[in-house]
C-alpha positions, -999 to 999 in steps of 0.1 A, spaced: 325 -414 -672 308 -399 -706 296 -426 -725 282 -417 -762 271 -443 -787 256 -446 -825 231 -475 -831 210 -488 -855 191 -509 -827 170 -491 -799 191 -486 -775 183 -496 -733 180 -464 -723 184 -478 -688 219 -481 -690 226 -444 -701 206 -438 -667 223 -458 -648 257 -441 -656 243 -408 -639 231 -421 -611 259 -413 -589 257 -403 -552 278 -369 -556 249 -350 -572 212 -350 -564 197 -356 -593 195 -354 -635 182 -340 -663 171 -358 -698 165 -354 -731 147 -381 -756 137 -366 -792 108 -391 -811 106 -393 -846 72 -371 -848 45 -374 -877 52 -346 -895 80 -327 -911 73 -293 -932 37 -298 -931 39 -335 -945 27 -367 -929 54 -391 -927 58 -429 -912 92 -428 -904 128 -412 -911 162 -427 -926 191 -416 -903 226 -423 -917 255 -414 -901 294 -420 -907 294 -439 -872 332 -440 -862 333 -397 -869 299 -389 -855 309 -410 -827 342 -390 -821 321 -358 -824 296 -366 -801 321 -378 -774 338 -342 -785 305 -327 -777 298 -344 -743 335 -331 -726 326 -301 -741 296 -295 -726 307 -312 -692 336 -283 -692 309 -252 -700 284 -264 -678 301 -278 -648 288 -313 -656 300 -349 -632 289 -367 -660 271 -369 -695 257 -395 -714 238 -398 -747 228 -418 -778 222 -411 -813 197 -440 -837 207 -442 -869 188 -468 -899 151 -460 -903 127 -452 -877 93 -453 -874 74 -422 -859 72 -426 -821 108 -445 -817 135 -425 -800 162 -409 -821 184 -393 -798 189 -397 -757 212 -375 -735 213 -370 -704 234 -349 -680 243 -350 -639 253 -313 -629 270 -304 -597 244 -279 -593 210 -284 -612 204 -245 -620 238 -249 -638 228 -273 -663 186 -258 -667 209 -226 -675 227 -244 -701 197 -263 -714 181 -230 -724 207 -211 -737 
């Protein structure tokens, strides 16, 4: 099951983990992207993330078969903040369960 959501809360990140952890693959890799300190040489205390929830929704979920098809994938699951976030809160979370982890490292650097 892919599972792909838009919040404005911080999300459990637990339960995007738990959807990977299936006993057909040995293991997964993640993603989490922080809002950082900086942008274009600026200090900053946060960012304002809007989003047009029910489309980005239907393009991330477009995104996650997608890349369960290229990369030989099980499963796939990810989240996307939207509202403002201070720097140090998450702002994206994906993670992936490959059939065969070189599969998806390949994919993660290409």
């Amino acid at each position: 099951m892919n599972l792909f959501l838009m919040t404005e809360e911080p999300a459990d990140i637990s339960v995007f983990r738990e959807n990977l952890l299936r006993q057909d693959a040995g293991g997964f890799c993640s993603f989490e992207g922080w809002v950082r300190c900086t942008n274009d040489g600026r200090s900053v205390s946060g960012v304002e993330y809007v989003a047009f929830v029910p489309l980005a929704t239907s393009e991330g979920q477009a995104i996650l078969e997608e890349a369960q098809q290229r990369f030989n994938i099980i499963a796939v699951s990810a989240m996307h903040r939207t509202s403002y976030l201070r720097v140090g809160e998450i702002a994206v979370w994906i993670g992936a369960k490959p059939r065969i982890a070189m599969q998806l490292l390949k994919g993660a650097v290409t």
